[in-house]
N, CA, C and O atoms as CSV, one atom per row, in Angstrom:
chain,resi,resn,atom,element,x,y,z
A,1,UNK,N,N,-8.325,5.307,31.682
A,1,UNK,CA,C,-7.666,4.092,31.215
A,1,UNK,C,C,-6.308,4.477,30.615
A,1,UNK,O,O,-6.367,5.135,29.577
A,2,UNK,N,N,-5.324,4.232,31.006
A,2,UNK,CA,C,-4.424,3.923,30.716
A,2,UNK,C,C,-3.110,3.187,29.886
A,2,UNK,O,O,-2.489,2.398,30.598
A,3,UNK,N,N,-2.716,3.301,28.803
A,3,UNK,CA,C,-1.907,2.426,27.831
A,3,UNK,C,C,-1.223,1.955,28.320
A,3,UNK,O,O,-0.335,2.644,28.822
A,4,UNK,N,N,-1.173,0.113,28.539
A,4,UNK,CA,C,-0.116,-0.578,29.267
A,4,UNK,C,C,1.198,-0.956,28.505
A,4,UNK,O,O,1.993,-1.789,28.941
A,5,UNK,N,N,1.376,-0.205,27.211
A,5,UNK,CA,C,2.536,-0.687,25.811
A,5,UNK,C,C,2.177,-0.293,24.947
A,5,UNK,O,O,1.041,0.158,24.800
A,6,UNK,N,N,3.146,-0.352,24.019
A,6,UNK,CA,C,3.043,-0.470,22.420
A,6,UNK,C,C,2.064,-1.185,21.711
A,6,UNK,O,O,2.210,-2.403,21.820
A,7,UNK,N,N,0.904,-0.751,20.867
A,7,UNK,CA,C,-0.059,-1.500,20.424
A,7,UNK,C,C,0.219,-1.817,19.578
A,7,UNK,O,O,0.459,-0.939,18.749
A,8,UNK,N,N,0.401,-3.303,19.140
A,8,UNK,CA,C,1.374,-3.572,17.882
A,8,UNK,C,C,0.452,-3.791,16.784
A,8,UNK,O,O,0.821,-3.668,15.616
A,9,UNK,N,N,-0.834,-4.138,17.136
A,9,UNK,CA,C,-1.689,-4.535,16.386
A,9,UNK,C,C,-2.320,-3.291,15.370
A,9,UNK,O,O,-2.769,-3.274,14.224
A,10,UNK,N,N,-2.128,-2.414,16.288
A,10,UNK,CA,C,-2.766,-0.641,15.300
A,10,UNK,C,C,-1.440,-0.480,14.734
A,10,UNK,O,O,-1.600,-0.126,13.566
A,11,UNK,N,N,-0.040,-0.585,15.047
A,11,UNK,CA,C,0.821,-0.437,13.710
A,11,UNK,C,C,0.637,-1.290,13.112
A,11,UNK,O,O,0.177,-0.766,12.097
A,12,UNK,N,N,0.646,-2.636,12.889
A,12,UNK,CA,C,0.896,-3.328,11.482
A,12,UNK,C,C,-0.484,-2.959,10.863
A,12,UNK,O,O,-0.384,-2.787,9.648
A,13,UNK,N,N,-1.734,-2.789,11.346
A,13,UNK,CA,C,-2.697,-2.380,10.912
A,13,UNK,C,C,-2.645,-0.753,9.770
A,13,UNK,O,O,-3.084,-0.500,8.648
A,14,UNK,N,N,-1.944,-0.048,10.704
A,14,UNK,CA,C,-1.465,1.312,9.921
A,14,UNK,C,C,-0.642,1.068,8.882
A,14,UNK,O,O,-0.873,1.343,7.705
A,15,UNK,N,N,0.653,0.369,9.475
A,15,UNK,CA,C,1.420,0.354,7.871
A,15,UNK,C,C,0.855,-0.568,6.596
A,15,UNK,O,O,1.190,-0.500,5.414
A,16,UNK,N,N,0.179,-1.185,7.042
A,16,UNK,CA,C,-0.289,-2.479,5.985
A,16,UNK,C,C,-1.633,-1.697,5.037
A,16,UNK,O,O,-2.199,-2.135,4.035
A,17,UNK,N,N,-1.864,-0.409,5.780
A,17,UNK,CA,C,-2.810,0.657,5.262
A,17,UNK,C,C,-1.795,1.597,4.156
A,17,UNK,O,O,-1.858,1.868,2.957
A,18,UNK,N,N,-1.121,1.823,4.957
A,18,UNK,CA,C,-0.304,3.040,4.108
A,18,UNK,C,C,0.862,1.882,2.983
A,18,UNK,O,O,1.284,2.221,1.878
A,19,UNK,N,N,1.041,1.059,3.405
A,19,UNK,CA,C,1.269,-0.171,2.100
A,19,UNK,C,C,0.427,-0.305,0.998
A,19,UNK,O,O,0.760,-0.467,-0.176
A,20,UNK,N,N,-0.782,-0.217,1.513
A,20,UNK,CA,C,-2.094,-0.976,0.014
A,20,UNK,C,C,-2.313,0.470,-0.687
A,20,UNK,O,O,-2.615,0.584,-1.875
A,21,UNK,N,N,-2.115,1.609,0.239
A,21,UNK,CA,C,-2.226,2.983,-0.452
A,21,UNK,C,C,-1.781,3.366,-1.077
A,21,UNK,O,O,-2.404,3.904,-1.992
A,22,UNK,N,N,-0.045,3.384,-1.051
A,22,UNK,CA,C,0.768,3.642,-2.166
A,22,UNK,C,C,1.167,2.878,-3.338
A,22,UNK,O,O,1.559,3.387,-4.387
A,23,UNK,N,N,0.994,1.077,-3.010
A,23,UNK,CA,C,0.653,0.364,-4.169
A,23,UNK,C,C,-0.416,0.544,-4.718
A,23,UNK,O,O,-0.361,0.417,-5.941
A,24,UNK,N,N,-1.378,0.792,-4.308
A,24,UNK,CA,C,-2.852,1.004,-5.139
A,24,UNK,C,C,-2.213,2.189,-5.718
A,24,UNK,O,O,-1.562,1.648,-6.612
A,25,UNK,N,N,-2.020,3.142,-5.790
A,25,UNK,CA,C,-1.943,4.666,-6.475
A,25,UNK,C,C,-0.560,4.419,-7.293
A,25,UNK,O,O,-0.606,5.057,-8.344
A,26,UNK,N,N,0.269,3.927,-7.194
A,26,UNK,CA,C,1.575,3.591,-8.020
A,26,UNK,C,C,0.543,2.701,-8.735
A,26,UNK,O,O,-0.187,3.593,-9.166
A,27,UNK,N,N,-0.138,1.307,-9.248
A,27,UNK,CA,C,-0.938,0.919,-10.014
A,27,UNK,C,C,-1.930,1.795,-10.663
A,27,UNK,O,O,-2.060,1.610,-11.873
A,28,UNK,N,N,-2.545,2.568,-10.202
A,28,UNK,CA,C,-3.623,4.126,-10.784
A,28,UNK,C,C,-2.786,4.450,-11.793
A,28,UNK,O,O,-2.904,4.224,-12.997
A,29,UNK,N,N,-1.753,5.112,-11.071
A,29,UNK,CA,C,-0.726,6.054,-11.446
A,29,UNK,C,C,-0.723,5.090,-13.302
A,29,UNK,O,O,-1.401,5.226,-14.320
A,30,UNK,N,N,0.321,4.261,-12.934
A,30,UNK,CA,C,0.737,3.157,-14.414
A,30,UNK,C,C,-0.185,3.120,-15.398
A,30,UNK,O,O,0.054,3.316,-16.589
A,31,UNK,N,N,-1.635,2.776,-14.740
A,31,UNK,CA,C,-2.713,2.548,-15.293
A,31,UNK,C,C,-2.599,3.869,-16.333
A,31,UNK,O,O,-2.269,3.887,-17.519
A,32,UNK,N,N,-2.923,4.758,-15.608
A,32,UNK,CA,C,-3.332,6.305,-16.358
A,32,UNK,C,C,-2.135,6.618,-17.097
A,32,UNK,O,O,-2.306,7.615,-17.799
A,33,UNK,N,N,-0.984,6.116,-17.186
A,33,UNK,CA,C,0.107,6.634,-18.033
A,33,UNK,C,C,0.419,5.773,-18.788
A,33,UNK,O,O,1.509,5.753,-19.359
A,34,UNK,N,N,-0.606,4.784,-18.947
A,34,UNK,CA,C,-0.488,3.495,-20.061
A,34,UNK,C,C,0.704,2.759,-20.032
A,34,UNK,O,O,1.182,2.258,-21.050
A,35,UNK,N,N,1.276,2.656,-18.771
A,35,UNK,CA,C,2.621,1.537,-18.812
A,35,UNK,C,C,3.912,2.068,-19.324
A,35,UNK,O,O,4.892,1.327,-19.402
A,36,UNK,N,N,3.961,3.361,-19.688
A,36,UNK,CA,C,5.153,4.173,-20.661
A,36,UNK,C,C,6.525,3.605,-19.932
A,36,UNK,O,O,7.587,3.849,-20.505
A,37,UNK,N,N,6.547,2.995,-18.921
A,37,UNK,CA,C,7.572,2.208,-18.487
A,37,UNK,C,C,8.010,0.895,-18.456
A,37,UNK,O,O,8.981,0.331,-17.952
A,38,UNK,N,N,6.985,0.520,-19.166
A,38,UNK,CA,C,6.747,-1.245,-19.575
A,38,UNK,C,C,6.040,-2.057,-18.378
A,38,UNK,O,O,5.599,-1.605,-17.321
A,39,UNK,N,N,6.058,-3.353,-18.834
A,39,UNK,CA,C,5.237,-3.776,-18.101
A,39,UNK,C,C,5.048,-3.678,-16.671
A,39,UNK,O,O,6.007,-3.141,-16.118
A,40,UNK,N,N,4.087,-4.037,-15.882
A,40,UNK,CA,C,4.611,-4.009,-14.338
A,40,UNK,C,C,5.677,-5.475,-14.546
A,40,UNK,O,O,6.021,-6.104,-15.546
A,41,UNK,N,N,6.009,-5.647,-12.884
A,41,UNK,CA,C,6.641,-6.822,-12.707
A,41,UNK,C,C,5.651,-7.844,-12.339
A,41,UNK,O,O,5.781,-8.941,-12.883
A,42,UNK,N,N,4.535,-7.650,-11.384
A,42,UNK,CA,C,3.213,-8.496,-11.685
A,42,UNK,C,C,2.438,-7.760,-11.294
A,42,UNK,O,O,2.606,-6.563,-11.063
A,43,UNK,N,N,1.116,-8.635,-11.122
A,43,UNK,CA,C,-0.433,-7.860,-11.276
A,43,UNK,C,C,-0.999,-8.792,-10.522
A,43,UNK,O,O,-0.616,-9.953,-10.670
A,44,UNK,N,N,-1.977,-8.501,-9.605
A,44,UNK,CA,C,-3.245,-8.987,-8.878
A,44,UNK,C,C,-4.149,-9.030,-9.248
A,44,UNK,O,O,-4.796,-8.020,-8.969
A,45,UNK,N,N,-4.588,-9.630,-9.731
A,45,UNK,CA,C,-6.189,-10.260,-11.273
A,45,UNK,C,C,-7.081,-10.036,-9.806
A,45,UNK,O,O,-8.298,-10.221,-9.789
């Protein structure tokens, strides 16, 4: 089988992965350093 194109659906799938990854861990990150930079700009309750 053969790839007939660009699978667009496994990139936005990938970046929208490696998106929630580095916001999740930049939030960790804040978390564990108690905000020493002030507040975030917002938050997801």
């Amino acid at each position: 089988m053969q790839a007939q194109g660009v699978l667009f659906g496994q990139i936005a799938a990938v970046f929208g992965i490696v998106i929630a990854g580095v916001w999740s861990a930049t939030q960790w990150t804040a978390a564990a350093l108690g905000y020493q930079l002030g507040v975030s700009s917002f938050s997801v309750q």
